[in-house]
C-alpha positions as CSV (number, residue, x, y, z in Angstrom):
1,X,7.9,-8.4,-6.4
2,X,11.6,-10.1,-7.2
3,X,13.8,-10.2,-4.4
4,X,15.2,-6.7,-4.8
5,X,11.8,-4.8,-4.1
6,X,10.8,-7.5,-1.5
7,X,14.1,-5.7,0.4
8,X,13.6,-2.7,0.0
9,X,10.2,-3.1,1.5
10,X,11.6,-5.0,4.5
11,X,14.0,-2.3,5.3
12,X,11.4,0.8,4.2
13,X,8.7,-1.1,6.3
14,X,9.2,0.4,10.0
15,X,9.1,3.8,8.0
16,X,6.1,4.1,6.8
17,X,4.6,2.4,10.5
18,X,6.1,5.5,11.8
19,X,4.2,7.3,9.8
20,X,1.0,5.6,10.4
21,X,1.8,4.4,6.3
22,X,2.3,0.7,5.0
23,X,4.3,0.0,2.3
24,X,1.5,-1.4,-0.2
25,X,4.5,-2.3,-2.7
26,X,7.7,-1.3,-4.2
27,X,9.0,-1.0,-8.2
28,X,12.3,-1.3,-9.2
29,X,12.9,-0.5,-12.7
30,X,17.0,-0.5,-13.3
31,X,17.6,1.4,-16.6
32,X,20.9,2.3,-16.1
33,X,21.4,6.0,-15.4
34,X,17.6,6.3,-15.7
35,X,16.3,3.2,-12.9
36,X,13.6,4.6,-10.8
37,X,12.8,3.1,-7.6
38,X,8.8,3.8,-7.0
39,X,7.3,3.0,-3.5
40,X,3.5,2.6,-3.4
41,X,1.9,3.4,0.3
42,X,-1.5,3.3,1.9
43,X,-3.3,4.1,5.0
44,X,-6.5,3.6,6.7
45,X,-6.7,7.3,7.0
46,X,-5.5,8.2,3.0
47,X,-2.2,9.1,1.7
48,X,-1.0,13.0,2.3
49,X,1.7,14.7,0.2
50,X,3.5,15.4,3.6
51,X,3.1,11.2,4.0
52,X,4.8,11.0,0.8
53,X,7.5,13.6,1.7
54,X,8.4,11.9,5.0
55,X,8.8,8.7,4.0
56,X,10.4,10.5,0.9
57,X,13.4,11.6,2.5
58,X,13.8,8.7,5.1
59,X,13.9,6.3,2.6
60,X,16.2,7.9,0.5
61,X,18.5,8.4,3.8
62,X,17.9,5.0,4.6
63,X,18.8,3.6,1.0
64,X,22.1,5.4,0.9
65,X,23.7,4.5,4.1
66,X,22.6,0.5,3.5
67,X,23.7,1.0,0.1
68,X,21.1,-1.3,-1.2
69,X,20.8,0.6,-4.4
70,X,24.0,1.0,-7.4
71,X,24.4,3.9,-9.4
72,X,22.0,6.9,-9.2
73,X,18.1,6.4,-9.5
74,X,14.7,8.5,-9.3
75,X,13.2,7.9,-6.2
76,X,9.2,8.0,-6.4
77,X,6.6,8.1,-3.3
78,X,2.7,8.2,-3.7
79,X,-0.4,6.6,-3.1
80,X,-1.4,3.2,-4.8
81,X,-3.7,5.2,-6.5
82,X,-7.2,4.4,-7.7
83,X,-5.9,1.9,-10.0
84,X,-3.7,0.2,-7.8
85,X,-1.5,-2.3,-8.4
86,X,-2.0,-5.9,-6.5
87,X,1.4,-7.0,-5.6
88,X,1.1,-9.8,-3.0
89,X,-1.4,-12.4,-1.8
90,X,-3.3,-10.9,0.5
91,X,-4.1,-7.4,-2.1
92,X,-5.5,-10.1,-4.3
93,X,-8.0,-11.7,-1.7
94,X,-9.2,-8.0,-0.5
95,X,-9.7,-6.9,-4.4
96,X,-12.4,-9.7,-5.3
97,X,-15.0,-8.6,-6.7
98,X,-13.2,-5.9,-7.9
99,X,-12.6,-5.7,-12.4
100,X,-8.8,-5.9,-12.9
101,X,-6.3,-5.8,-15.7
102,X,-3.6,-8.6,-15.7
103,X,-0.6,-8.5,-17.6
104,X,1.1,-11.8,-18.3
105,X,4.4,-12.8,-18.4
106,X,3.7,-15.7,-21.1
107,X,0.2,-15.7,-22.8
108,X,-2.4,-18.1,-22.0
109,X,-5.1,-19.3,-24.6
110,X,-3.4,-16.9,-27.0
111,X,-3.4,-13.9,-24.7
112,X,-0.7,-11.7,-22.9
113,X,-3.5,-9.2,-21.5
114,X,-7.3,-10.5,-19.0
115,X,-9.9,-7.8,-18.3
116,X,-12.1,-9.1,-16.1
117,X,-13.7,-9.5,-12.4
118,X,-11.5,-11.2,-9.9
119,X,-13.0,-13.9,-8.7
120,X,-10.2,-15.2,-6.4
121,X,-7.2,-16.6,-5.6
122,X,-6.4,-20.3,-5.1
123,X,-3.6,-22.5,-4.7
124,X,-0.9,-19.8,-6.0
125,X,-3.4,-19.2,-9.3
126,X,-5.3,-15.8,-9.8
127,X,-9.0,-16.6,-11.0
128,X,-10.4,-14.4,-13.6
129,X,-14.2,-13.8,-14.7
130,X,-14.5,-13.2,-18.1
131,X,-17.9,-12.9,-19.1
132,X,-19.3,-16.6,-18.7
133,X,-15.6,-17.6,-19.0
134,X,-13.5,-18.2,-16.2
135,X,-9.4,-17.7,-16.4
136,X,-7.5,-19.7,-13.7
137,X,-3.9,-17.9,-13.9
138,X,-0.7,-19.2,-12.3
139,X,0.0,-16.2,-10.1
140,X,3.9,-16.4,-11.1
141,X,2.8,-15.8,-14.7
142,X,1.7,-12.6,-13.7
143,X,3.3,-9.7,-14.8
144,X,1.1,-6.7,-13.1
145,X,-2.3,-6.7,-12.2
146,X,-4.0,-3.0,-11.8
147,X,-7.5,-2.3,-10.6
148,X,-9.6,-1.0,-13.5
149,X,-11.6,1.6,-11.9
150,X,-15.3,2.1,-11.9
151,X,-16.4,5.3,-12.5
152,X,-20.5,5.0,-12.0
């Protein structure tokens, strides 16, 4: 997350405790008239549509009177999702095992895109099992990674 979402999420943060929520991460896309801000948030219990509604329009209140946000945007609230997103750390260590799809910000060997079985994180660099190959990625190279769901 750059700076921008890592805000957002410090200031949305006692929000979503209130609502027995955490803010699992936050996306800021600035397109001009069309930016949408999309917040990603998760509980022990699952994500309701009344969750999402809540911190919906407290968020939104919140945002306006801190004027964190410029111009108009689309404001977005739902679950992480099945295919979640790993935005910090700490997602990364409780996904391995898990197959994910990273998106690079600069290829490596040749490649922009890994699908494979995270196998950890060390050091500040995402490890990747690719077949019998293993990918050791520079977590600031990474773009998105997303959970690729099993369906068994």
């Amino acid at each position: 997350m750059n700076r921008k979402e890592q805000e957002i999420e410090a200031l949305l943060a006692p929000v979503a405790v209130q609502e027995q929520c955490e803010i699992w991460g936050v996306e800021y896309l600035a397109q001009g008239r069309h930016s949408k801000l999309r917040i990603y948030i998760d509980s022990a219990d699952g994500v309701t549509v009344e969750h999402c509604e809540r911190i919906s329009r407290m968020a939104s209140d919140i945002l306006d009177v801190e004027e964190t946000l410029t111009g108009a945007y689309t404001l977005e609230v739902s679950s992480p999702g099945m295919d979640r997103i790993l935005f910090k750390p700490a997602q990364f260590l409780a996904s391995v095992g898990e197959r994910v799809e990273v998106r690079l910000n600069y290829p490596f060997e040749g490649t922009k895109r890994v699908v494979g079985t995270l196998a950890g994180l060390e050091d500040g660099e995402v490890i990747i099992q690719v077949d019998d190959e293993e990918f050791v990625l520079p977590l600031e190279n990474v773009q998105r990674a997303r959970i690729v769901p099993a369906f068994d």
